[in-house]
KEDO-51754 format. One line per 5 residues: number of its first residue (from 1); their letters; for each residue x, y, z of C-alpha. Coordinates in steps of 0.05 Angstrom, whole numbers. Layout:
// KEDO-51754
NUM) a) X:Y:Z; ...
END
This chain:
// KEDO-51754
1) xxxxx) -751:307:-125; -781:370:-177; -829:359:-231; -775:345:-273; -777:276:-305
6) xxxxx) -704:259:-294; -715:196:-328; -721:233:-398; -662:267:-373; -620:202:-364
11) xxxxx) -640:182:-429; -595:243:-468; -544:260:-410; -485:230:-461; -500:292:-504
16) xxxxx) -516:334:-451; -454:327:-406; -406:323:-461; -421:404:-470; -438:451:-421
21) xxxxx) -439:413:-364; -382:382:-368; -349:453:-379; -381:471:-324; -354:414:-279
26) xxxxx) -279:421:-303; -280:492:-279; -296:478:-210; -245:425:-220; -189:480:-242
31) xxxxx) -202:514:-180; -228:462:-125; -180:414:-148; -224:349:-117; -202:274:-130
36) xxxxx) -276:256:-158; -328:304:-174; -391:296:-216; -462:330:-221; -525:283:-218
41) xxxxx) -593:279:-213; -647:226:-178; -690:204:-227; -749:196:-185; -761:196:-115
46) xxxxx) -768:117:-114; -697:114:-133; -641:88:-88; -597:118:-133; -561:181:-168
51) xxxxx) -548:179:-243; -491:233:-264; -497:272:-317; -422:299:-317; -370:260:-272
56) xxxxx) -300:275:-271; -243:226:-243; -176:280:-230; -207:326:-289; -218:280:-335
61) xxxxx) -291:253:-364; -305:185:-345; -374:147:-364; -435:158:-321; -447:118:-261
66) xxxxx) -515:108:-218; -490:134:-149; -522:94:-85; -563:143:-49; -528:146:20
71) xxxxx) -551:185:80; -511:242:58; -540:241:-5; -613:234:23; -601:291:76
76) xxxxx) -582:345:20; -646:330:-18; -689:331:48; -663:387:75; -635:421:15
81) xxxxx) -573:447:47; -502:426:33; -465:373:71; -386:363:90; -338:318:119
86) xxxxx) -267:342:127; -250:273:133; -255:208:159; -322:202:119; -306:124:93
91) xxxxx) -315:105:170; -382:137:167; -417:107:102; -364:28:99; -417:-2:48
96) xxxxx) -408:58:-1; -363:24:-52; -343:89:-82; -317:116:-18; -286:57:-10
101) xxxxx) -259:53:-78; -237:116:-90; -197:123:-22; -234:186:-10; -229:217:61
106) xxxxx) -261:291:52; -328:304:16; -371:346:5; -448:355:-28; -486:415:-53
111) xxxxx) -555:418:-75; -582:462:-145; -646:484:-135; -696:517:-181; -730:579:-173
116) xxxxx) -782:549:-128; -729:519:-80; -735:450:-105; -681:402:-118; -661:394:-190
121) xxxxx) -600:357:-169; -525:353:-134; -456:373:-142; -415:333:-99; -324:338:-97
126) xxxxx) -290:279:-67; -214:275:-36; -168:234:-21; -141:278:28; -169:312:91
131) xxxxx) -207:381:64; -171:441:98; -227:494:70; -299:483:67; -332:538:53
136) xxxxx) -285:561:1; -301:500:-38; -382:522:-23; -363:589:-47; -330:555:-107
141) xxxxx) -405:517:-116; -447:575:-107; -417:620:-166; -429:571:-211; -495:545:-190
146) xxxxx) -543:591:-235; -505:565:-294; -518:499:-276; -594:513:-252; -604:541:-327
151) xxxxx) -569:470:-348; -609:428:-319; -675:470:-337; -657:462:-403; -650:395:-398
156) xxxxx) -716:392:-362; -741:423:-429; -697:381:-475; -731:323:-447; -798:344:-468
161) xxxxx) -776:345:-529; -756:274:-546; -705:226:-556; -752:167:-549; -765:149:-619
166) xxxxx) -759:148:-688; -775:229:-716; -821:232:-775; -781:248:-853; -806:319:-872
171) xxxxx) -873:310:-904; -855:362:-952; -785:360:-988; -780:439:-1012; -831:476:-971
176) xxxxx) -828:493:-894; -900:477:-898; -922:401:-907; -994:383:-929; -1036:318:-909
181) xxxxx) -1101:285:-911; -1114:242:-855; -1179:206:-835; -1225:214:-782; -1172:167:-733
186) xxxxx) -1113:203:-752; -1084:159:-813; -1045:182:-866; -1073:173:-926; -1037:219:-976
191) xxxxx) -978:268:-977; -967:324:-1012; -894:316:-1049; -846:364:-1027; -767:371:-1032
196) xxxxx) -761:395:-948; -785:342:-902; -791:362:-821; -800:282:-799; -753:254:-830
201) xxxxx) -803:203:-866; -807:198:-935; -865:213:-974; -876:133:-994; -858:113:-921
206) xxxxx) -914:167:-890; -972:131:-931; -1006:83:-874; -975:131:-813; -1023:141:-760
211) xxxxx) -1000:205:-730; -1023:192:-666; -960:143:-658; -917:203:-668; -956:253:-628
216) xxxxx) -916:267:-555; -953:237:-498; -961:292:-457; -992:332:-521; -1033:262:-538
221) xxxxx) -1096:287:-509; -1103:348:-535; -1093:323:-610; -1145:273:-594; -1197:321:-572
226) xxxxx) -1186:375:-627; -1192:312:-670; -1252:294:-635; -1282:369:-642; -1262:377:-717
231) xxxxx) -1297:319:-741; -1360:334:-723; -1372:378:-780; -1348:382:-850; -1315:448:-858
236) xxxxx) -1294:451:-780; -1219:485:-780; -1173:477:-710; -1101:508:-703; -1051:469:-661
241) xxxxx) -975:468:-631; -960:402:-613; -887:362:-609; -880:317:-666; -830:251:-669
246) xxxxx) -787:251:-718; -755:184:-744; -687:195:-699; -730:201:-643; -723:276:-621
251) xxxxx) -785:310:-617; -798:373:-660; -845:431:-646; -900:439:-705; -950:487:-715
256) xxxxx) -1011:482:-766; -1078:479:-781; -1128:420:-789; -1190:420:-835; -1255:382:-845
261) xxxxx) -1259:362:-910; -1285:287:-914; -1344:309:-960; -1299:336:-1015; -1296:276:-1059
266) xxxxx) -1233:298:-1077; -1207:297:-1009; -1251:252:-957; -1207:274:-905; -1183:321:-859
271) xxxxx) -1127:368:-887; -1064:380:-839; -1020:448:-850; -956:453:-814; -890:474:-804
276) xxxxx) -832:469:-756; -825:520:-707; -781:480:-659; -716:541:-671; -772:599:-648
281) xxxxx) -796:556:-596; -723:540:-570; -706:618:-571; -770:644:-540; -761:601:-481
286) xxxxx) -681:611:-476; -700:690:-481; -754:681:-422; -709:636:-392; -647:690:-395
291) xxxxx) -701:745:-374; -719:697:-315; -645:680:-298; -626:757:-293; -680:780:-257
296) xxxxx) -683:727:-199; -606:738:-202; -618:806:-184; -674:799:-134; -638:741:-96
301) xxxxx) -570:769:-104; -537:787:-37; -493:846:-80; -539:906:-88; -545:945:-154
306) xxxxx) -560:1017:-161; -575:1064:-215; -551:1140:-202; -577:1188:-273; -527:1244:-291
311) xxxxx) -551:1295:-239; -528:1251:-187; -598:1223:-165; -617:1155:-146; -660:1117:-209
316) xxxxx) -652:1047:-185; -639:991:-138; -643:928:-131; -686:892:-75; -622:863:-37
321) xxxxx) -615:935:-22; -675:934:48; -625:865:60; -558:915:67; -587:973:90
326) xxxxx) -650:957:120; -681:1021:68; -748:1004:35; -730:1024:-45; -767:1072:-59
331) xxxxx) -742:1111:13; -673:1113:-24; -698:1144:-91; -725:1199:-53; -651:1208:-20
336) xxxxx) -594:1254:-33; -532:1204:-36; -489:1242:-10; -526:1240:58; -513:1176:65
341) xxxxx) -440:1174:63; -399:1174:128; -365:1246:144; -294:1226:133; -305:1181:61
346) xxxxx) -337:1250:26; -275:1268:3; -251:1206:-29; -336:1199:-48; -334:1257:-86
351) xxxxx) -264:1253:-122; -283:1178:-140; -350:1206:-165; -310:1264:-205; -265:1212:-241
356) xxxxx) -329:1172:-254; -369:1223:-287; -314:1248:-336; -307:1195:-376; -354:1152:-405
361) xxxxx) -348:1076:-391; -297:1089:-334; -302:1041:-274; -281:1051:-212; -280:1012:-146
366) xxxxx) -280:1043:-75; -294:1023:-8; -348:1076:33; -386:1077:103; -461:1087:89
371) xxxxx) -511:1099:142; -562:1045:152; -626:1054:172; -616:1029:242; -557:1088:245
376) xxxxx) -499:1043:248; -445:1063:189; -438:996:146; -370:987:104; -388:974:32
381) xxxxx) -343:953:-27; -368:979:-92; -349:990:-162; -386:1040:-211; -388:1037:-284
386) xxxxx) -413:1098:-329; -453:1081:-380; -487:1148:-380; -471:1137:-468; -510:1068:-472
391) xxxxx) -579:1083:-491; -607:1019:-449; -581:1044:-392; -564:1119:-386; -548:1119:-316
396) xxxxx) -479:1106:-273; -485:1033:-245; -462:1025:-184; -450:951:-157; -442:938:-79
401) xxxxx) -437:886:-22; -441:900:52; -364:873:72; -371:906:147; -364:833:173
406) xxxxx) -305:830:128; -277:898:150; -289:878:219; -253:814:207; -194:842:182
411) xxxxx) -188:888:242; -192:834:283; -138:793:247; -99:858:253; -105:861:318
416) xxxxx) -91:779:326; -36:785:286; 3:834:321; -14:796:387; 17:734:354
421) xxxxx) 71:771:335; 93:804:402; 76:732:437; 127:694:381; 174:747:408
426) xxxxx) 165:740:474; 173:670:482; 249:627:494; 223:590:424; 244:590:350
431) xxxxx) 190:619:305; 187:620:230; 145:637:166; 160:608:97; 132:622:29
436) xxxxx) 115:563:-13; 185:566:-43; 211:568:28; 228:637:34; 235:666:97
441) xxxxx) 179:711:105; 180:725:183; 234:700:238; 235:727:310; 287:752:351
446) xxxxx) 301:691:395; 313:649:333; 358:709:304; 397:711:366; 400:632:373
451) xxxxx) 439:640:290; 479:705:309; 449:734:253; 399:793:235; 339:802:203
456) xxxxx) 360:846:144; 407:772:127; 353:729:134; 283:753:112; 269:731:43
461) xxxxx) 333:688:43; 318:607:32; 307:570:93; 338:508:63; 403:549:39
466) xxxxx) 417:591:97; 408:543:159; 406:465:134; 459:426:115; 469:425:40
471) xxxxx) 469:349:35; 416:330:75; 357:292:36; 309:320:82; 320:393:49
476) xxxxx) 283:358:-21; 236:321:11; 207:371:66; 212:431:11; 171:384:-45
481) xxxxx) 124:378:27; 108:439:24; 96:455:-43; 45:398:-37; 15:417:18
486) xxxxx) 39:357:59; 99:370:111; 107:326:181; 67:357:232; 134:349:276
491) xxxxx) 202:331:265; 272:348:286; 331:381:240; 402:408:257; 400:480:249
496) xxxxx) 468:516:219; 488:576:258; 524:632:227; 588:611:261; 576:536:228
501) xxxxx) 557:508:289; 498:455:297; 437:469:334; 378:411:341; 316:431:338
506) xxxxx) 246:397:346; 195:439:304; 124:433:300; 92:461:231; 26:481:201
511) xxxxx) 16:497:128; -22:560:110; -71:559:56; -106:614:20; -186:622:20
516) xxxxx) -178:574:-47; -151:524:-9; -72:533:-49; -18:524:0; 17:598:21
521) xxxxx) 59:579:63; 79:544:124; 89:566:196; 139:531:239; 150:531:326
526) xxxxx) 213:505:349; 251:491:405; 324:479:416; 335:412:435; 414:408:435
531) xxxxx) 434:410:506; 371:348:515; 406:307:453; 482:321:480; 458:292:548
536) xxxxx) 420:232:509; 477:215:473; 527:218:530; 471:169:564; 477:123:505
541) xxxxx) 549:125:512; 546:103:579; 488:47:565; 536:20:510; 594:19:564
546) xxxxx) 558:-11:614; 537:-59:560; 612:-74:534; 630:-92:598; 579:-139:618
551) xxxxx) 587:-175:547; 666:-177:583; 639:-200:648; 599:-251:617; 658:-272:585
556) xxxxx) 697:-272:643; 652:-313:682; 632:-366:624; 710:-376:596; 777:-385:639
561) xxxxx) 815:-371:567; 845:-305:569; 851:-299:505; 785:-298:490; 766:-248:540
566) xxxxx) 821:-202:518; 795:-212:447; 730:-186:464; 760:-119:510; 799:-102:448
571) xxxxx) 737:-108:406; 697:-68:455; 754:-9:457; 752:2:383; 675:-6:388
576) xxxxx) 666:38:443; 725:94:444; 733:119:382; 812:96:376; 851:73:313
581) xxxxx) 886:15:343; 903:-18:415; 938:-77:442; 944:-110:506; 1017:-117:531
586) xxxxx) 1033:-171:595; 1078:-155:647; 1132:-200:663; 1154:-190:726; 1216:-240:731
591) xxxxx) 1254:-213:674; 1221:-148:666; 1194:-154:593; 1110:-147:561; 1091:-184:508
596) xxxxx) 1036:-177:458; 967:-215:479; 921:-188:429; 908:-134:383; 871:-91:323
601) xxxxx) 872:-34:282; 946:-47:260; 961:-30:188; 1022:-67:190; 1023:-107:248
606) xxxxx) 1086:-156:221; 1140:-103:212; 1134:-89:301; 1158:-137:350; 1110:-178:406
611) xxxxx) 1154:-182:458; 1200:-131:484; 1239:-104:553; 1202:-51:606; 1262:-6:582
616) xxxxx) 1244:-10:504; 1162:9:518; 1130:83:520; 1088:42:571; 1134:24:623
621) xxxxx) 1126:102:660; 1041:71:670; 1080:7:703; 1129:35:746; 1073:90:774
626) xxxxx) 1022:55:761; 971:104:727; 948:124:661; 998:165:614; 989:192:553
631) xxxxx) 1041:202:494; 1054:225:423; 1096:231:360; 1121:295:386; 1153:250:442
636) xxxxx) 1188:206:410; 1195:150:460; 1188:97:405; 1255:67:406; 1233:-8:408
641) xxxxx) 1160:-16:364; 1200:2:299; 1178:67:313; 1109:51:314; 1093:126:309
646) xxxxx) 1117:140:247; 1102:67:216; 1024:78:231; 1010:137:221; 993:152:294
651) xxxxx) 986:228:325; 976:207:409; 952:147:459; 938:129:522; 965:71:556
656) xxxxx) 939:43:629; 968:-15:676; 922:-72:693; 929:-76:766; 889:-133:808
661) xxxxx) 914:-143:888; 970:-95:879; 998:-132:818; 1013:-103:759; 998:-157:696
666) xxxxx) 1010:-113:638; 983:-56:597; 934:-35:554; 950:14:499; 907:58:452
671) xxxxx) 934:90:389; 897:141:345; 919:174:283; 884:241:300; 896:288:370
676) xxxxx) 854:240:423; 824:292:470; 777:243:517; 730:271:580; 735:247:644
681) xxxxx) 682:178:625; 719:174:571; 790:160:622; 744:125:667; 721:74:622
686) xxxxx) 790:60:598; 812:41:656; 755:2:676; 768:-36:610; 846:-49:637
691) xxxxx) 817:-68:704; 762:-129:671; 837:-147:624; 868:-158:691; 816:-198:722
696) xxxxx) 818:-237:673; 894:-249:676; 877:-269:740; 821:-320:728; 868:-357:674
701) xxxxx) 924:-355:720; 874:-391:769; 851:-434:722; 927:-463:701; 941:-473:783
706) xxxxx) 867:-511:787; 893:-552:727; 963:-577:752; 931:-592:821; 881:-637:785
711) xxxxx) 922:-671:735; 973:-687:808; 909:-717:843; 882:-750:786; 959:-784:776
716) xxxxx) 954:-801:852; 885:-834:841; 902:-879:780; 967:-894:823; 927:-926:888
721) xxxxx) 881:-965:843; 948:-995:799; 969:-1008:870; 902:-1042:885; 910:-1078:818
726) xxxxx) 985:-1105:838; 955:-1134:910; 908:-1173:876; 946:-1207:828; 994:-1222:882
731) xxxxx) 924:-1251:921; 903:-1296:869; 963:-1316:833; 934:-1351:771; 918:-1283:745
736) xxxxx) 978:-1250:748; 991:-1195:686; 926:-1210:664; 894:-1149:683; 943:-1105:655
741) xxxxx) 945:-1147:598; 870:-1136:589; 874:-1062:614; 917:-1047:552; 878:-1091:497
746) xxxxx) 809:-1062:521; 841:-991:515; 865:-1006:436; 795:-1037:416; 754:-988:452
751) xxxxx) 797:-935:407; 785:-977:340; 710:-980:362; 712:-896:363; 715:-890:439
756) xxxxx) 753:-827:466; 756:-777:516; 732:-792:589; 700:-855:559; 763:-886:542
761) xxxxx) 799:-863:608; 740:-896:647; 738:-956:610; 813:-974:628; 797:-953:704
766) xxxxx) 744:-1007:686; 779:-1065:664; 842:-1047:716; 783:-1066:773; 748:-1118:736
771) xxxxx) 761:-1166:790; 772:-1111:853; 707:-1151:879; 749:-1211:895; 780:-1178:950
776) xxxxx) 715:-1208:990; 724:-1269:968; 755:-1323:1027; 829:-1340:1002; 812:-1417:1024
781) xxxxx) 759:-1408:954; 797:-1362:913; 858:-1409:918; 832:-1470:917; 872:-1525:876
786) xxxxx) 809:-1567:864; 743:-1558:830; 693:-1516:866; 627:-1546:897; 558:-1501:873
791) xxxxx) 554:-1469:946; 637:-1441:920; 616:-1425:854; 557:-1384:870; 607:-1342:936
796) xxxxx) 655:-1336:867; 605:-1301:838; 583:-1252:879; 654:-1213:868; 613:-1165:817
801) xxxxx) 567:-1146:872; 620:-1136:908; 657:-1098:871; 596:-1050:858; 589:-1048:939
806) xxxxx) 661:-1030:948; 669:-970:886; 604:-942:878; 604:-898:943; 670:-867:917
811) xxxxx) 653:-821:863; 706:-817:824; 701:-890:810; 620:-892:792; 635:-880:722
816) xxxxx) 683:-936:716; 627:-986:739; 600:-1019:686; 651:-1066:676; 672:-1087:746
821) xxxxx) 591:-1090:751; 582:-1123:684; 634:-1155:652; 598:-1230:670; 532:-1211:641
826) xxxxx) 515:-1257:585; 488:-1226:518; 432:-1279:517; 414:-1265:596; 447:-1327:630
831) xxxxx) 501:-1284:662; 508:-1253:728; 493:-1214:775; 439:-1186:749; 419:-1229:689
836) xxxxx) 418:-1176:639; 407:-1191:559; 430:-1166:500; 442:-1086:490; 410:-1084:573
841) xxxxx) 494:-1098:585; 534:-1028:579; 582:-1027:521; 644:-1016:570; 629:-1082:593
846) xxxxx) 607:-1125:525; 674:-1100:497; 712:-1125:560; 681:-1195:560; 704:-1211:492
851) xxxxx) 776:-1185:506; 777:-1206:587; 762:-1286:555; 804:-1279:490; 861:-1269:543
856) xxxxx) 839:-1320:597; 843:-1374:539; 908:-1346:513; 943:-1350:582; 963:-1424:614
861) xxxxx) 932:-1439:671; 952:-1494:729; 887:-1534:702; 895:-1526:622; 940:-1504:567
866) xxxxx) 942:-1447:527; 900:-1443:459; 916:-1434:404; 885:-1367:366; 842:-1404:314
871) xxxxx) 819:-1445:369; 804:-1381:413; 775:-1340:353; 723:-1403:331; 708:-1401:408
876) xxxxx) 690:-1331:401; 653:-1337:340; 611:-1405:377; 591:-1364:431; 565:-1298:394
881) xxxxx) 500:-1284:400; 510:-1329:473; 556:-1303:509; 586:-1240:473; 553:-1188:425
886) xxxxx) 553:-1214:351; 572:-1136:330; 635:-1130:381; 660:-1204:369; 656:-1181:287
891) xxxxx) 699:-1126:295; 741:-1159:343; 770:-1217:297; 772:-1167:247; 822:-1138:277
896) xxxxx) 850:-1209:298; 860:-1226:235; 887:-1155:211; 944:-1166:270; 923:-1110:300
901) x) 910:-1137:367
END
């Protein structure tokens, strides 16, 4: 970077930036209003870093950071020319933890430069919002960057000065002038007493100082050589200025004079003379400085300064002058001002020159076309001051800036903005201005006409008052929006017209800022939506209708209970058609009388009867013509509801048959308590709600003739297989009532053991066929008086097979086959036919076993007796675990015992 040692300068920026530059830095704040903002120097060009001297978090002074040097950063210094991002600038530097930190998406970095054009440091503004106005915020930078070039100079100088170390106590207490004897290398070997020290070192402390120690480096040298030079000879006298430490470590400007004297036995040393002169020193430079400041001000100043004496000639101007008007300076002084003024501004010239001349310190400002020396007429803006009286001056000053750009500008805005105007008015959409207090500054004529109402009402009138609705909480939110600056770029609001009617409209908005960046305004394009959201919500109507009635199909088609179905179209109805109550009535055809299937919506549905004659209903004119009719209070056909009218509350309905193949099978009914005025989908949907009620009228009334028909063949089945039952206990006579016996037994421990439903009908189908397979066993076996030889026994036992052969192709039976298949299986796996063990043997058929053999032993038989039940029940308990399931044969003597079997 500069010369400047910006180390030196990081070593006192506390003190520094807690003044001026701080001031400084919360005035651009006032105006640019940034997030962050600080002012900061590099300290040396090795440095990766920037160390603030003033830094700001939402105007308020926060301790000094060292800033990473990003590429931003680096470019400003190289190039020395600011640098911006609107926004978005976090995705451009992600590892800068400040960016990242402070949420900042604008920035923007400006470089101070010295006199010579070299970088003294940066002002850099950070927001947290995208910046709308660039080079205002540069033009906020640039009038205050002289005052913080002469800043940082200073601070250039200040760190010259000190702040390192220790200063030295005044040598002398009472005198400006301290007195010392030093030897040859510079050590203190006596002080003069005195009541005003400059050092700060006391006279005791100063014996055994060796002043080089306090000397500043960069004047080190110097002292050493005049040290050097006045040694040589006794009497040898040197004057110096040189920057002196004192003990708080700021560095004070001395000046003195050092003698020879180490032959004077009284001395044997040199004698040092000095004073402080750091307050002259400080004020001669600020004065050169100041003289400096004001004359490169003037010479690189892009206003122009003139001097005009009181005979109206030219005395003065400043160099920016050849910049405006391309005139060499001293061209102008030789030329008549007047000549340069533009025909038709001489008038208003010379009157503003008249008022100027009359009174002394008058200013006045003007705007004027002078010729340039190219011959084009430039517009300048200018403001003169007479201080003809002031002795330093004696001359009218005249201060001026080319603004033709500006002039042309303007035109050209004029120009834009009354072809913006005449195409806001030409176009079919809603145009609008606001203030920032939402005002109504412009409003076109098809927005006027779209409100029936005229300008004269409207301009300066609130937006938010004259066409929103008062309670909407998007008035408070969208006018807070603009006051900050931050509205929706789009969004949609109902729009009161001066009849009260509502118009939608989608408007797209921009806020308008000032040159400063302050939010003027906002500017607003709309276009009336209403007919597009009318026909969107008539389409939603119709989606939700089409949904209501396949929710009723897919009731329809999932339950054969009416009642549910017509629980859901009455839910759908008050859903879907905006109706107080409604009720579905069914027709009776026989003896001519509806009654009440469902309902909702009824205050007092108790106090009105459910079932009623044709004659008695409003409804039976939609029977007997079968179409939909309407009726009211005013018509007072209630005689039968408890006049239902006047009970509920209700104003008019609608009632419609449900019709399916030329049937009528009742009503449906809608009451409302206000006038029902419904379109044409409206009607159509009605009745395509009565026509789903009827289907499903139809569907139940199916359902009840499917029912009776299967109950009547399921009757006939269990009939034939009873009948099969009775043949073969006439076949094999020793057996007779023992499978109804068993039938009925199985069927009352099957329901202790928590069997129901189909189970328990199949397991009585069961045991009823237990032995159906016998039917294919020779009577000459199954009848034989005598015991059986083992080529008998094993034909005997093939009747399972058989029976699972003979019922499992009919399917009605197949779920009754486990114990006709099973009911000789053996819980340890010595049964047959198929030798299965333990929980392999369905349940149907373990519980039979027990109960098929508790009865076998309980009957008499040609070749035994009877037994006795504790005989049969410590059979049953021998074989369990062999023959029967331990768990069945538990619960089965259980209930033995409990006499309940």
């Amino acid at each position: 970077m500069a010369k400047i040692n910006f180390r030196r300068i990081a070593g006192i920026s506390n003190v520094l930036s807690s003044t001026r530059l701080d001031r400084i830095l919360l005035s651009f704040y006032r105006t640019a209003k940034p997030d962050y903002c600080f002012i900061g120097v590099q300290l040396n060009e090795a440095e990766n870093h920037l160390y603030t001297l003033s830094l700001l978090e939402h105007g308020k002074r926060i301790q000094n950071i060292y800033y990473p040097l990003n590429d931003a950063f680096r470019a400003i210094i190289k190039h020395k020319k600011p640098r911006f991002y609107k926004k978005n600038v976090q995705r451009y530097y992600p590892a800068d933890i400040y960016l990242q930190h402070w949420g900042i998406k604008g920035f923007i970095g400006y470089p101070i430069l010295d006199n010579e054009k070299k970088p003294l440091g940066i002002i850099a503004a950070f927001y947290q919002k995208p910046i709308m106005d660039h080079q205002a915020l540069i033009s906020q930078i640039e009038k205050r960057q002289a005052v913080i070039i002469k800043e940082l100079e200073k601070t250039y100088q200040s760190s010259y000065l000190g702040y390192r170390e220790k200063r030295f106590e005044y040598l002398l207490r009472n005198s400006r002038d301290i007195i010392l004897i030093i030897d040859k290398m510079g050590k203190v070997l006596y002080r003069a007493p005195s009541n005003y020290t400059v050092l700060g070192i006391s006279d005791k402390d100063a014996l055994g100082v060796n002043i080089m120690r306090i000397i500043h480096p960069d004047d080190l040298p110097e002292v050493q050589k005049m040290l050097i030079a006045v040694r040589r000879k006794p009497g040898l006298t040197a004057d110096f200025q040189v920057r002196a430490r004192h003990v708080n470590g700021e560095y004070k400007w001395i000046e003195g004079v050092v003698t020879n004297h180490t032959e004077e036995p009284s001395i044997k040393g040199l004698i040092v003379n000095y004073h402080d002169i750091t307050e002259k020193k400080t004020a001669d430079e600020e004065i050169a400085s100041n003289e400096r400041r004001f004359r490169t001000l003037i010479d690189k100043s892009h206003d122009c300064i003139a001097l005009i004496d009181a005979k109206n000639q030219f005395q003065y101007f400043s160099p920016s002058v050849t910049k405006i008007l391309g005139y060499q300076v001293k061209e102008l002084l030789e030329t008549d001002p007047i000549t340069l003024v533009h025909p038709e501004d001489l008038v208003e010239m010379q009157r503003a020159g008249e008022e100027l001349y009359r009174a002394p310190n008058k200013a006045i400002d003007f705007q004027v076309r002078i010729k340039s020396k190219d011959g084009n007429w430039k517009w300048i803006e200018a403001i003169g001051t007479n201080l003809l009286d002031n002795l330093d001056i004696k001359a009218v000053v005249i201060n001026f800036k080319d603004i033709s750009v500006r002039k042309y500008t303007e035109d050209k805005l004029r120009v834009t903005e009354r072809s913006f105007k005449e195409f806001l008015e030409s176009v079919n959409l809603a145009a609008i201005i606001l203030d920032p207090d939402g005002r109504v500054e412009f409003i076109n004529d098809y927005l006027l006409k779209l409100v029936n109402l005229s300008r004269i009402e409207v301009v300066g009138d609130s937006f938010f008052t004259r066409f929103l609705k008062h309670d909407d909480p998007f008035i408070t939110a969208f006018h807070q929006g603009i006051l900050n600056g931050d509205i929706p770029h789009q969004f949609e609001a109902s729009l009161l017209t001066n009849s009260g009617e509502e118009k939608s409209i989608v408007w797209n908005s921009t806020v308008l800022r000032s040159v400063s960046g302050e939010v003027a305004g906002i500017a607003c394009i709309g276009e009336d939506v209403t007919a597009i959201r009318k026909n969107e919500e008539r389409a939603q109507i119709q989606i939700e209708r089409v949904s209501a009635l396949h929710s009723i199909d897919v009731v329809i088609s999932s339950s054969f209970d009416s009642r549910i179905v017509f629980s859901v179209i009455v839910d759908q109805i008050m859903k879907q058609m905006g109706v107080d109550a409604v009720r579905i009535l069914l027709f009776n055809p026989l003896d001519k009388r509806l009654s009440c299937v469902a309902e909702q919506g009824f205050q007092h549905p108790e106090q009105k009867p459910t079932e009623f004659s044709l004659s008695e209903s409003h409804s039976a004119k939609a029977i007997l013509e079968r179409q939909t009719i309407s009726f009211s209070n005013s018509e007072n056909a209630e005689p039968i509801d408890g006049n239902i009218f006047e009970m509920e509350g209700f104003i008019s309905g609608y009632s419609t048959p449900m019709i399916i193949k030329g049937q009528v099978k009742g009503v449906v009914e809608v009451y409302n308590r206000a006038l029902l005025e419904p379109d044409a989908g409206w009607m159509e949907f009605f009745e395509t709600l009565a026509g789903q009620a009827a289907i499903a009228i139809e569907n139940d009334e199916m359902f009840d003739r499917l029912e009776r028909a299967l109950a009547d063949l399921t009757a006939a089945y269990d009939s034939t297989l009873e009948g099969w039952v009775k043949a073969l206990d006439l076949r094999d006579k020793e057996t007779i009532g023992h499978t109804q016996r068993v039938a009925m037994m199985v069927v009352r421990f099957a329901l202790e053991l928590g069997v129901s439903g189909d189970d328990l009908v199949n397991i009585r189908r069961g045991a009823l066929l237990h032995d159906i397979g016998k039917m294919g066993i020779p009577d000459g076996i199954l009848n034989k008086a005598g015991p059986l030889t083992d080529d008998e026994r094993l034909i005997i036992q093939r009747h399972p097979q058989y029976a699972y052969e003979l019922l499992q192709p009919i399917q009605y039976l197949r779920p009754a086959l486990d114990i006709p298949y099973g009911h000789h299986e053996r819980w340890d796996g010595t049964g047959y036919p198929r030798g299965l063990k333990g929980e392999e043997i369905p349940l149907a058929a373990r519980i039979f076993s027990v109960v098929d053999v508790w009865d076998a032993l309980g009957s008499t038989r040609p070749y035994r007796e009877k037994w006795d039940q504790d005989k049969m029940v410590s059979y049953l308990k021998e074989q369990s675990g062999k023959r029967f399931d331990p768990s069945i044969v538990k619960v089965f003597i259980d209930l033995v015992e409990r006499k309940l079997i």
